[in-house]
Kinemage of the C-alpha trace (Angstrom):
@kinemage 1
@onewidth
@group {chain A} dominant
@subgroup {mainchain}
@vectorlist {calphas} color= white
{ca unk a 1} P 21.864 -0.813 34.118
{ca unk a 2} L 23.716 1.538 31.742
{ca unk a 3} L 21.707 4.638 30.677
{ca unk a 4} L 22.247 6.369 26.814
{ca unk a 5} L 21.695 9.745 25.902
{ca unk a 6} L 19.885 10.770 22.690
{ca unk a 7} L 17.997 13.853 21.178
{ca unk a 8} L 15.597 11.498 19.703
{ca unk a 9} L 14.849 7.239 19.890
{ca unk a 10} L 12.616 5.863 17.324
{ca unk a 11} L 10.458 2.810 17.966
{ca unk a 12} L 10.249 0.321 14.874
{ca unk a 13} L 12.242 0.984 11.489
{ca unk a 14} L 9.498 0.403 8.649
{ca unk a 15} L 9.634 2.850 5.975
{ca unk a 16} L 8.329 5.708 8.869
{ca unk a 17} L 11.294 4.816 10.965
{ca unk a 18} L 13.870 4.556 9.352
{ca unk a 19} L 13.444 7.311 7.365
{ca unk a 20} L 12.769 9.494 10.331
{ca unk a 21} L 15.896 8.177 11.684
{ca unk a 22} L 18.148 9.330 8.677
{ca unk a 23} L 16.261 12.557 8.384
{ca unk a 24} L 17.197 13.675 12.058
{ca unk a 25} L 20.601 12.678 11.312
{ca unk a 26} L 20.849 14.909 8.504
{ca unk a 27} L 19.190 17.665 10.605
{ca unk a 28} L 22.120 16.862 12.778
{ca unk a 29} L 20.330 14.935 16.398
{ca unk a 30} L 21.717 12.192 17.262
{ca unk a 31} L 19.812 9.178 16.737
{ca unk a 32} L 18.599 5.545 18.087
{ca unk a 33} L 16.291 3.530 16.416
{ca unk a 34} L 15.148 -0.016 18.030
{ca unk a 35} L 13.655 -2.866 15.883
{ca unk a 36} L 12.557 -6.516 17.506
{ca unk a 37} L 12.494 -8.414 13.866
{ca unk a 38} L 14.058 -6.869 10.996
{ca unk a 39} L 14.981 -3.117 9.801
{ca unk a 40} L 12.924 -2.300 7.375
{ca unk a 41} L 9.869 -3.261 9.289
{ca unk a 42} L 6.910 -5.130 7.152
{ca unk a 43} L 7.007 -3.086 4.457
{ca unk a 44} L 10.738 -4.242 2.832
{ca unk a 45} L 10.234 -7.621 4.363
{ca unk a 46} L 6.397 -8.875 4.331
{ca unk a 47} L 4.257 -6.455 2.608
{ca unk a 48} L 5.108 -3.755 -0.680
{ca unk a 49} L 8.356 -4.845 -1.805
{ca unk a 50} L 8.476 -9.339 -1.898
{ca unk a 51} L 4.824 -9.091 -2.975
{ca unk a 52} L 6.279 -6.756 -5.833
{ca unk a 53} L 8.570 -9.395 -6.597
{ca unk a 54} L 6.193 -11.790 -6.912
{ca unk a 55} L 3.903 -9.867 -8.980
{ca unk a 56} L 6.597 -9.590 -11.378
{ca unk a 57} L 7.081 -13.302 -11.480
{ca unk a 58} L 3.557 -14.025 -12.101
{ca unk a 59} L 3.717 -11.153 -14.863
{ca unk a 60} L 5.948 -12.258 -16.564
{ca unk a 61} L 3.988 -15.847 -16.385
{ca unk a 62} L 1.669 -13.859 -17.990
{ca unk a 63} L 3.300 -12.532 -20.976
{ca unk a 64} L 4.690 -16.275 -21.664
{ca unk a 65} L 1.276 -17.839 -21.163
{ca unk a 66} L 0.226 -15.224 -24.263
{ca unk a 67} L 3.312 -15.109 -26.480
{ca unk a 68} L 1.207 -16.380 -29.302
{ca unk a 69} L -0.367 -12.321 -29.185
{ca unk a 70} L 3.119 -10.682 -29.795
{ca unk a 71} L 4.003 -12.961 -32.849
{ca unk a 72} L 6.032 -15.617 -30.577
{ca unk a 73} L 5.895 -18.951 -29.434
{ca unk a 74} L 6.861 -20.768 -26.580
{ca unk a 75} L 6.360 -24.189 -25.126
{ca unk a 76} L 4.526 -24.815 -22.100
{ca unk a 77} L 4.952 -23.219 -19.424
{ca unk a 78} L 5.839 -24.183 -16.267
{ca unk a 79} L 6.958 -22.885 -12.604
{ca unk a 80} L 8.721 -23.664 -9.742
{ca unk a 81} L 7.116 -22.224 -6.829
{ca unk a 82} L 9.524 -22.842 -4.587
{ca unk a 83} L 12.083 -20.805 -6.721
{ca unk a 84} L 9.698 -17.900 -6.936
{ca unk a 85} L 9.329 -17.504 -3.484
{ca unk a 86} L 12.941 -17.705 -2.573
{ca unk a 87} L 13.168 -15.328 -5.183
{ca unk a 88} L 11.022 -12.380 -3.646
{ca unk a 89} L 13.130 -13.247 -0.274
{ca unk a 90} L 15.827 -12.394 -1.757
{ca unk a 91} L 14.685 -9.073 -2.971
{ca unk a 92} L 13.588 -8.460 0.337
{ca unk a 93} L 17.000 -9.376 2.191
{ca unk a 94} L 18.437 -7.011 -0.234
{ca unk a 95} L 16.551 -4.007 0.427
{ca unk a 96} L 16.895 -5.208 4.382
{ca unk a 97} L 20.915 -5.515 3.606
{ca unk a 98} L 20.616 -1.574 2.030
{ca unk a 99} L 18.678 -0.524 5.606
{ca unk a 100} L 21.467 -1.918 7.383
{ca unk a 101} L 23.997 0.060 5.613
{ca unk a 102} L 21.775 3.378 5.806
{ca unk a 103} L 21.623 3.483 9.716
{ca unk a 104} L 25.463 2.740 9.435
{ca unk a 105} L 26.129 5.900 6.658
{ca unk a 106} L 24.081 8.005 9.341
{ca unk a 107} L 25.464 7.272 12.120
{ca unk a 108} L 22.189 5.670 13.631
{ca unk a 109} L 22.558 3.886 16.282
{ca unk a 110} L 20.167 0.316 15.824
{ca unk a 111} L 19.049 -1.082 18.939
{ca unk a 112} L 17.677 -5.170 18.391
{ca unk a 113} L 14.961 -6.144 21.252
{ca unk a 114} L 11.323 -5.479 22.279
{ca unk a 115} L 10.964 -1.930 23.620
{ca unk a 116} L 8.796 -0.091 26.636
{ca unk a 117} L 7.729 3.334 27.366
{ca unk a 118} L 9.015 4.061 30.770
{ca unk a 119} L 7.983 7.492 30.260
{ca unk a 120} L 7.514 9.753 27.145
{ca unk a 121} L 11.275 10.309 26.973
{ca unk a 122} L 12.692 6.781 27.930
{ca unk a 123} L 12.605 3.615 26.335
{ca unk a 124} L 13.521 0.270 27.982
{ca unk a 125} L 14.988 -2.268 25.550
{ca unk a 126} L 16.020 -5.131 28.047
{ca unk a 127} L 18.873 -4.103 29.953
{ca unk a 128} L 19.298 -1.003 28.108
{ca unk a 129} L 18.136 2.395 28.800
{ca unk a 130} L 17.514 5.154 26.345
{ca unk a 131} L 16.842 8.287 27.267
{ca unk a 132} L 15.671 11.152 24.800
{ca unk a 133} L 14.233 14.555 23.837
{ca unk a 134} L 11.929 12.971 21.764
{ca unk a 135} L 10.605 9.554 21.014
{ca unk a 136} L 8.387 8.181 17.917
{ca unk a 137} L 6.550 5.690 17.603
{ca unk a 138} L 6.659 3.637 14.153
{ca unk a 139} L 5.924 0.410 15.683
{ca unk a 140} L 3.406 -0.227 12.455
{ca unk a 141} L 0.326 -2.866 12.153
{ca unk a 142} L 0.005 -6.261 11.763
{ca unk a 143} L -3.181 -8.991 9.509
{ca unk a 144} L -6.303 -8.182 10.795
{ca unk a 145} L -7.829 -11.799 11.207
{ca unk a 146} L -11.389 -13.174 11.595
{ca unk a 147} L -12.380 -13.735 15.515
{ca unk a 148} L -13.884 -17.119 14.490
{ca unk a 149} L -10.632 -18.430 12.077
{ca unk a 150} L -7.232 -17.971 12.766
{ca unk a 151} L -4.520 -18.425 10.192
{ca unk a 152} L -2.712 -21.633 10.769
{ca unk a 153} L 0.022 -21.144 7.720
{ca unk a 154} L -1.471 -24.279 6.275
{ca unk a 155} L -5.086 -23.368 4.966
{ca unk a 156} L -5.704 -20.189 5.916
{ca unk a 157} L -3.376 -17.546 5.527
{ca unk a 158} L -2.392 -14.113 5.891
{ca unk a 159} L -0.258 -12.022 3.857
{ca unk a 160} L 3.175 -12.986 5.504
{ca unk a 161} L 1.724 -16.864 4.969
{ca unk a 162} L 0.835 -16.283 1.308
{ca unk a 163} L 4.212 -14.719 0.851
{ca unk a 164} L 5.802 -18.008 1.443
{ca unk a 165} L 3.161 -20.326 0.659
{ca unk a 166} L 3.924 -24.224 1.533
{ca unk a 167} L 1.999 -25.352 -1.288
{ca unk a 168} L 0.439 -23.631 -4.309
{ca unk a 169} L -3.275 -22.986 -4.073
{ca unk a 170} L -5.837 -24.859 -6.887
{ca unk a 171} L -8.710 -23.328 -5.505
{ca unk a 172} L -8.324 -20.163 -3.006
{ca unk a 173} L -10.517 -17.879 -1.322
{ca unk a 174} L -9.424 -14.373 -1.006
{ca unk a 175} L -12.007 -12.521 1.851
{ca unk a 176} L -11.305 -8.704 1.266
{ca unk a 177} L -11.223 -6.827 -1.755
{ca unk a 178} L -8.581 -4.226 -0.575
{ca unk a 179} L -5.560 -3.664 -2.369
{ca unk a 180} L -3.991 -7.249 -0.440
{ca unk a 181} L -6.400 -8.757 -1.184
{ca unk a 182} L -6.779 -8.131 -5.076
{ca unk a 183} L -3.167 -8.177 -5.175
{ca unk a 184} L -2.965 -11.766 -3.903
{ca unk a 185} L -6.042 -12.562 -5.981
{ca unk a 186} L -4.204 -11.481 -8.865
{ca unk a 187} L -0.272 -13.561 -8.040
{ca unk a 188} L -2.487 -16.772 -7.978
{ca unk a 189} L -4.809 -16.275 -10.757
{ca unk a 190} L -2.372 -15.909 -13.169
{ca unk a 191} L -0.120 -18.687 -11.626
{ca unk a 192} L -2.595 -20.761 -12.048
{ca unk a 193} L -5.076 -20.884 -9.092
{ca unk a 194} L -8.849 -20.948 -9.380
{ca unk a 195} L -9.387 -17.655 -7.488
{ca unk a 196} L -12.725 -16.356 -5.163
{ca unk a 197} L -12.569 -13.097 -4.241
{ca unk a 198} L -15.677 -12.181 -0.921
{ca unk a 199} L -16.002 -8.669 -0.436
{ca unk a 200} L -18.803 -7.751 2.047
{ca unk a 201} L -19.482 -4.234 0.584
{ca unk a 202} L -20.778 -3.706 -2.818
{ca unk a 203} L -18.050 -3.361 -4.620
{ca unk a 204} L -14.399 -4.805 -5.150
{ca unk a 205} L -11.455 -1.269 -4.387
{ca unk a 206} L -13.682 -0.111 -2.145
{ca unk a 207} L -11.552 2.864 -1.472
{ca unk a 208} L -11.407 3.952 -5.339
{ca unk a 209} L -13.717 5.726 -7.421
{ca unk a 210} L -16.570 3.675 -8.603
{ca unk a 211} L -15.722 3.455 -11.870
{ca unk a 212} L -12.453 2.210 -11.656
{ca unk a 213} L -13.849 -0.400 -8.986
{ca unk a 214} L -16.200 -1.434 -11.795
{ca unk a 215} L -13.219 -1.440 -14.580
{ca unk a 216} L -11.190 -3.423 -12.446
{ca unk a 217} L -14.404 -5.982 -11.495
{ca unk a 218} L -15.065 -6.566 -15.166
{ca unk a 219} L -11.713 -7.094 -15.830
{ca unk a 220} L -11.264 -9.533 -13.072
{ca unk a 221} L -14.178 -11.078 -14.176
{ca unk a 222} L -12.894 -11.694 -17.856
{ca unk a 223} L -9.563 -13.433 -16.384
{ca unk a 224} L -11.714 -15.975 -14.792
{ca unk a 225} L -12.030 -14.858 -10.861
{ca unk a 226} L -15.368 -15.561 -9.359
{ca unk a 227} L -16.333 -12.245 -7.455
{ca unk a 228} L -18.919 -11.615 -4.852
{ca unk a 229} L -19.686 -8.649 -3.251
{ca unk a 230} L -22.845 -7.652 -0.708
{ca unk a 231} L -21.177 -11.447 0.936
{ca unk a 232} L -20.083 -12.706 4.224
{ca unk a 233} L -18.164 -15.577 5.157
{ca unk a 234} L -20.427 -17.333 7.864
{ca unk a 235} L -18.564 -20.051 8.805
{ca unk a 236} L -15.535 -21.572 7.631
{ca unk a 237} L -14.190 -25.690 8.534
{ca unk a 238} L -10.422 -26.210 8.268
{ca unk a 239} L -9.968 -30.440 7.467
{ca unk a 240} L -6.332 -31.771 5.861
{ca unk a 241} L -7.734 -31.718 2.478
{ca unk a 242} L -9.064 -27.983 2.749
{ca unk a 243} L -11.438 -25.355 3.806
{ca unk a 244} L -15.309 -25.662 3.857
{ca unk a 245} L -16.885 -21.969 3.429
{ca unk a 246} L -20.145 -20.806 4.406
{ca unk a 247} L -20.765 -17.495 2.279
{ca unk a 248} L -24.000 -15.952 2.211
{ca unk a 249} L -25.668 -19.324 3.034
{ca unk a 250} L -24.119 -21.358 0.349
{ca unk a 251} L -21.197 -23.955 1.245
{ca unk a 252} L -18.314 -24.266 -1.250
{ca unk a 253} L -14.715 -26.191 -1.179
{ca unk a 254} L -11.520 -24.086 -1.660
{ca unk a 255} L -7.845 -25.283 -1.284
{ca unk a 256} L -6.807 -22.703 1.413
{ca unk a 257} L -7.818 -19.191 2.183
{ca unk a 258} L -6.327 -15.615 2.611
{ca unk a 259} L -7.539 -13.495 5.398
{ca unk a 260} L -7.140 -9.771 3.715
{ca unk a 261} L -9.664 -7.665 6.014
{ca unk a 262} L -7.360 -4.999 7.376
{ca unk a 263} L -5.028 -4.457 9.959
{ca unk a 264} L -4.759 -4.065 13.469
{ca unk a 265} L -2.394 -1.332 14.745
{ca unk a 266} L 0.767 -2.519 16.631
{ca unk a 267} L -0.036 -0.644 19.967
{ca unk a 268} L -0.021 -3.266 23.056
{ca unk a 269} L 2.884 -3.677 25.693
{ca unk a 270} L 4.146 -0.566 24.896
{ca unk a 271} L 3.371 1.342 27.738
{ca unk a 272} L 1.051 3.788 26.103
{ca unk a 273} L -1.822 3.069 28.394
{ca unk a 274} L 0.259 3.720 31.730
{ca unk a 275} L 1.334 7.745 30.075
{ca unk a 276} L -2.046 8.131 28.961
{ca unk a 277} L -1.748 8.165 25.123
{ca unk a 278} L -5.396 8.977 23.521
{ca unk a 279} L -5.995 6.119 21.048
{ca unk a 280} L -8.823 6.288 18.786
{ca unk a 281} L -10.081 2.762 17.663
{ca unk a 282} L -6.143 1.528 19.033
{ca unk a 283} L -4.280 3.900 16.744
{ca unk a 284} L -2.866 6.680 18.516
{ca unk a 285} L -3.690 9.995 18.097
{ca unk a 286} L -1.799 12.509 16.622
{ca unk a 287} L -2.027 16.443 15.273
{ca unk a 288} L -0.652 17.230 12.082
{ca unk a 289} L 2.734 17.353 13.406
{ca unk a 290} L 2.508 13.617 14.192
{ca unk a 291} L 2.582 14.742 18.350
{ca unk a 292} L 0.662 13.085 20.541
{ca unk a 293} L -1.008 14.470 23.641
{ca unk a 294} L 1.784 13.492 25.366
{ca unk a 295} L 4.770 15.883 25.344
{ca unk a 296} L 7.678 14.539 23.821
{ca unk a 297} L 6.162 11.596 22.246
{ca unk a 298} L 4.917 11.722 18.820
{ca unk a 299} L 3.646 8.729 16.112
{ca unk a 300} L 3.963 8.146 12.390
{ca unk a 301} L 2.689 5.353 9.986
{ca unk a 302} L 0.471 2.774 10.713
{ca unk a 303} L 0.009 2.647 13.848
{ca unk a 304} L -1.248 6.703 13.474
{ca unk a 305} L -3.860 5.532 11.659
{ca unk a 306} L -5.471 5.885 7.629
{ca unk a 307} L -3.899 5.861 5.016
{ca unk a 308} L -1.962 2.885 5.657
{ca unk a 309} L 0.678 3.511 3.522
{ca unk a 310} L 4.297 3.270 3.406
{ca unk a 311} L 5.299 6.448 1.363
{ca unk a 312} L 2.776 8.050 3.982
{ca unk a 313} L 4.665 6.734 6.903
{ca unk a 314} L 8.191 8.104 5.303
{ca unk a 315} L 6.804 11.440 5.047
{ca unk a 316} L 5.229 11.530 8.460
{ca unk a 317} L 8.836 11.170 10.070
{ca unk a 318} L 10.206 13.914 8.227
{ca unk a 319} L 7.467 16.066 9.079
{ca unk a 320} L 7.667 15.542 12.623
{ca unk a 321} L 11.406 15.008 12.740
{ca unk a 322} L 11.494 18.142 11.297
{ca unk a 323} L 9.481 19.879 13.788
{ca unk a 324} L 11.405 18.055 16.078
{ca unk a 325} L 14.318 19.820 15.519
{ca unk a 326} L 12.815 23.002 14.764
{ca unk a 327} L 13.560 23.167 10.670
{ca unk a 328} L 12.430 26.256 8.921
{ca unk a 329} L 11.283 24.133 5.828
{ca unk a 330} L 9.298 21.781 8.271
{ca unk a 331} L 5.053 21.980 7.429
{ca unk a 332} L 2.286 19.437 7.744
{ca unk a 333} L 1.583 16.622 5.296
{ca unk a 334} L -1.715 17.426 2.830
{ca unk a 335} L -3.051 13.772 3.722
{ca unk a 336} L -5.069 14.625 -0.115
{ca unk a 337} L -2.599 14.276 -1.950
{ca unk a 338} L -1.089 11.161 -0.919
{ca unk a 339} L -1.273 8.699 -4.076
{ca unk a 340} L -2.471 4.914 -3.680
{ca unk a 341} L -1.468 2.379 -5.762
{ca unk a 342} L -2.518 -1.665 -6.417
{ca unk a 343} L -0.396 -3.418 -8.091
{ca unk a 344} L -2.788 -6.316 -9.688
{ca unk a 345} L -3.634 -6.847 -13.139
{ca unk a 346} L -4.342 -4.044 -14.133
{ca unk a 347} L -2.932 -2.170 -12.071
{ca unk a 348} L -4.913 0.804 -10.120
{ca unk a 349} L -4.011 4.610 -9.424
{ca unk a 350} L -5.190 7.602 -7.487
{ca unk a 351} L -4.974 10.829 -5.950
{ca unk a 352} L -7.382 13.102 -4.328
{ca unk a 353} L -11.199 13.197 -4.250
{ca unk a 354} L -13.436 10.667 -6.362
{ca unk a 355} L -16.313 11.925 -8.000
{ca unk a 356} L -18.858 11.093 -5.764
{ca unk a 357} L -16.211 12.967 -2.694
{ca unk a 358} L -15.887 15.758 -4.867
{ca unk a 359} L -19.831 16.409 -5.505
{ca unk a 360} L -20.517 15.847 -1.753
{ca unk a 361} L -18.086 18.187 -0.822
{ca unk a 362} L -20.304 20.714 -2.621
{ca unk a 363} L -17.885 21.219 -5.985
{ca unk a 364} L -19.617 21.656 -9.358
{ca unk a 365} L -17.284 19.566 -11.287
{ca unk a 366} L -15.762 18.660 -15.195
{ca unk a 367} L -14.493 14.851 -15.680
{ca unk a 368} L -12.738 13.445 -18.057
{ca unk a 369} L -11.773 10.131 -19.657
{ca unk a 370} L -10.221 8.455 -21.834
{ca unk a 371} L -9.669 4.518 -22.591
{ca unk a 372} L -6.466 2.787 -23.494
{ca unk a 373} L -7.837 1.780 -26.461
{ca unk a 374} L -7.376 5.396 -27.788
{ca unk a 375} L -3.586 5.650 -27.284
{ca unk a 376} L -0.685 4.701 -29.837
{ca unk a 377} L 1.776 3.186 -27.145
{ca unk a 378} L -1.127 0.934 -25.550
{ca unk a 379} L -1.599 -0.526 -28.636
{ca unk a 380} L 1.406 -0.941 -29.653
{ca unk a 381} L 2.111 -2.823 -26.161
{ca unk a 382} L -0.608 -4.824 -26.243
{ca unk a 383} L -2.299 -2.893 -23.466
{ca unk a 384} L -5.183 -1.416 -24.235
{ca unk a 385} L -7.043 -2.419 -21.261
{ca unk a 386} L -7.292 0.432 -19.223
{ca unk a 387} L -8.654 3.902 -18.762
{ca unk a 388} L -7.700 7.356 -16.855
{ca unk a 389} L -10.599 9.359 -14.897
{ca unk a 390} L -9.839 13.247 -13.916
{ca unk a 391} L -12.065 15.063 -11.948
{ca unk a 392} L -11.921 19.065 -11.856
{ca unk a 393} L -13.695 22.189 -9.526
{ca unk a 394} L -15.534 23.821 -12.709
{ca unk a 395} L -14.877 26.815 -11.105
{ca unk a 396} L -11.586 27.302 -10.766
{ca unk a 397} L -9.595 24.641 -12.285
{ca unk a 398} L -8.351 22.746 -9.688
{ca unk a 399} L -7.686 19.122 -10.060
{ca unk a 400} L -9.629 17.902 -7.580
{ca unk a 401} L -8.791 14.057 -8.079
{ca unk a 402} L -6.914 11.914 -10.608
{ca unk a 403} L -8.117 7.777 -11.080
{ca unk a 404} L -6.550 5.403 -13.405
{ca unk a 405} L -6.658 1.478 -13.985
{ca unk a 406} L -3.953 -0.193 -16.611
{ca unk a 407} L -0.807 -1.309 -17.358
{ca unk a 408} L 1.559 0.718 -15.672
{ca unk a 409} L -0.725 3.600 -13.691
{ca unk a 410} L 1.440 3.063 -10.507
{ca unk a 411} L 4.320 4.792 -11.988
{ca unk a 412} L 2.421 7.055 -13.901
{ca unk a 413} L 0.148 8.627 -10.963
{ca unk a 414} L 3.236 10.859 -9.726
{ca unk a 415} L 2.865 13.163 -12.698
{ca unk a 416} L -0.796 14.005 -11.366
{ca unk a 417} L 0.566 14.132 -8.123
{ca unk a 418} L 3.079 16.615 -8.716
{ca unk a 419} L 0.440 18.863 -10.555
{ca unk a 420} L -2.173 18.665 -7.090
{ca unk a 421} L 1.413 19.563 -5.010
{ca unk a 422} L 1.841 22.197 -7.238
{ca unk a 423} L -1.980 23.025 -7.378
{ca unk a 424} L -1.623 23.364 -10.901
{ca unk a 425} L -4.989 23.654 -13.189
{ca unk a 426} L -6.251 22.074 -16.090
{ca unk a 427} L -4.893 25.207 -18.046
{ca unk a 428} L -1.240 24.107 -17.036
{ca unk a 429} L -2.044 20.548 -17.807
{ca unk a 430} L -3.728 21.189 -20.996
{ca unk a 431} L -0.277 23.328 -21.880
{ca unk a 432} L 1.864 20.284 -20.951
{ca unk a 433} L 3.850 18.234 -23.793
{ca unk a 434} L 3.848 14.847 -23.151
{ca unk a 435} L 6.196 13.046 -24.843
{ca unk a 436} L 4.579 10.527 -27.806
{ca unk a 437} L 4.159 7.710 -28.041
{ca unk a 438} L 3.697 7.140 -24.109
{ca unk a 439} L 0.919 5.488 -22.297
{ca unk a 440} L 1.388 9.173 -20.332
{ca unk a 441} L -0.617 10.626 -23.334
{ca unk a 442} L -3.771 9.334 -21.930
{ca unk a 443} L -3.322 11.540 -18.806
{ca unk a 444} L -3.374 14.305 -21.032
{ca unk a 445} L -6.469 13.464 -23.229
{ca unk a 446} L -8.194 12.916 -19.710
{ca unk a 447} L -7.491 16.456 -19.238
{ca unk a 448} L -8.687 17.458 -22.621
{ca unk a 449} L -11.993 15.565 -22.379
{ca unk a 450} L -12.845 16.818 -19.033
{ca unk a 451} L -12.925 20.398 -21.103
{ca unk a 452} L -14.589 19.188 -24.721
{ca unk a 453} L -10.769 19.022 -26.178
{ca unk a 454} L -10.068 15.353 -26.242
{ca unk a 455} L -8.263 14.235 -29.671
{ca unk a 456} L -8.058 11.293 -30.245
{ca unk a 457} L -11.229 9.589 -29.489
């Protein structure tokens, strides 16, 4: 049994991985990084980037559906499913294709097969040893599912199944009102589907600030999605022709179901338990470093725990692969100013505290807002559902959080991102010229209201 020397081996290559991996190579270690499905973990290849690809389909679907509003016309339109699908696949074995060629450019070398902790600085991978300074774990998280339904592909799905659904759904059930879930909720509404969303708290985003939960309910709402919150799903009978759901007491019919209530970290028959690795609820612990009690062995992503997040898992493996390798530039991740992003219709935006976080953390605070409605661009586009929250310490200044729902927020939470990294205040903000006519603008005028300036409404 051969034996390979490394300075560091990497378990899994999602978007914590592999970036880990090519950020030690730069930092000059030499680097293995073992994957048992596909590089690029589920991010590239079951999770952010085919359900992107399908959002854009059913976009677009969308627009079409609604020509009439932009002075257009268009005949019926129609879909193939199939076609869709295969497209998103093919986005994904793209970006899989471009991981593939990364680990090559870097010199990293990619082991295939399942691998075991033999100790905190070897890793079995069927006949092959590796042996290292260092070893991460980025081994991710998988569909949390109910104990008393399991997803079949058929009826009752989880992401990867609605991903590459068999049939499309007339009526579906969507149980979770994460970002999956509203995410899915939103593909198959506007392909068509009769959509359900069950949330058991008492609101849909639970995550996000309670207005924007409420904007994006409402809005949901007016596209034609039934929505319960304060429900459970009781019980839940799988026949040929569909699924009978218990919810709250009441029976209904739906077409199929999507299990979206979480995930389970991808922890077992690695070995952890045998070195003593402190898990907390089966995510391993970590410091801010991303080390684990352990020495040697350190964990990044998903399987570390909240947020679940891709761009959080990248920058976890530079941290600690900086640390690793003892960089001067190397310092801890602010976890606060990670941004979060759901890509429905509309789409939804954040960074830092919500109100009600902000006020129990003891801050006196300043919001402002301002609607859609209120901005040139929007209009112009068609898109003046939507609105941008801010929420400031009245004492000194500080952005303390940043929440937006609309047409494009996703891409245009990184400019309130940059100013919490930068810890600009609202006096920097307020002195920032955005460019008109933008949808950005509205950012701005949420800055201006928070502080009696607002212009233009």
């Amino acid at each position: 049994m051969s034996v390979e020397q490394f300075d560091l081996v990497i378990i899994g290559s999602g978007p914590g991985g592999y970036v880990a991996a090519i950020r030690a190579s730069q930092l000059g270690l030499k680097v293995a990084i073992v994957e048992r499905e596909r590089l690029g973990g589920i991010c590239l290849n079951w999770g952010c980037i085919p359900t992107k690809a399908l959002l854009r389909s059913s976009e677009i679907k969308h627009y079409m559906d609604h020509a009439s509003a932009y002075g257009l016309a268009a005949e019926k339109i129609s879909f193939d499913l199939a076609a869709v699908t295969e497209r998103s696949r093919k986005v994904a074995n793209q970006l899989n294709s471009g991981v593939k060629g990364l680990m090559k450019k870097n010199k990293v070398t990619v082991v295939e097969g399942v691998a075991v902790l033999k100790s905190a600085t070897s890793v079995q991978v069927g006949e092959r040893t590796l042996e290292a300074k260092n070893v991460i774990v980025a081994t991710g998280a998988r569909a949390r599912e109910l104990p008393h339904l399991k997803a079949d592909g058929e009826r009752v799905w989880t992401y990867r199944h609605a991903l590459v659904p068999p049939a499309m759904p007339t009526d579906l059930l969507v149980i979770g009102s994460g970002a999956i879930g509203v995410e899915f909720a939103s593909f198959y509404k506007d392909m068509g589907a009769k959509v359900t969303i069950i949330e058991m708290l008492d609101r849909i985003l639970p995550v996000e600030d309670s207005e924007i939960s409420a904007f994006v309910e409402k809005s949901l709402k007016k596209q034609g999605m039934t929505i319960r919150t304060k429900s459970s799903v009781d019980k839940i009978e799988v026949t040929k022709d569909g699924v009978t759901a218990t919810i709250s007491g009441e029976t209904q019919t739906f077409s199929h179901v999507i299990v979206a209530i979480g995930i389970v970290p991808n922890t077992e028959n690695l070995g952890l338990e045998a070195l003593g690795v402190a898990l907390d609820r089966g995510h391993i612990v970590t410091n801010e470093w991303g080390q684990t009690n352990v020495p040697g062995l350190w964990a990044i992503g998903d399987v570390a725990g909240a947020p679940w997040l891709a761009h959080k898992a990248s920058h976890e493996g530079v941290v600690a692969v900086e640390k690793i390798a003892g960089d001067s530039h190397a310092h801890p991740m602010d976890k606060s100013n990670i941004p979060g992003c759901t890509y429905s219709r509309p789409q939804v935006a954040s960074v830092g505290l919500t109100e009600a976080k902000a006020k129990e953390a003891g801050y006196d605070v300043k919001v402002g807002r301002f609607p859609f409605i209120g901005n040139g661009k929007a209009i112009a586009l068609g898109e003046t559902e939507g609105i941008v929250k801010t929420v400031f310490d009245a004492k000194t200044g500080a952005l303390l959080g940043a929440h937006m729902a609309g047409a494009e927020v996703t891409e245009l939470i990184q400019g309130y991102v940059i100013a919490r990294q930068c810890e600009a205040t609202e006096a920097e903000l307020m002195a920032t010229i955005f460019a008109h006519p933008t949808i950005s603008e509205t950012m701005h005028e949420a800055v201006l209201d928070a502080y009696g300036r607002v212009l233009h409404i």
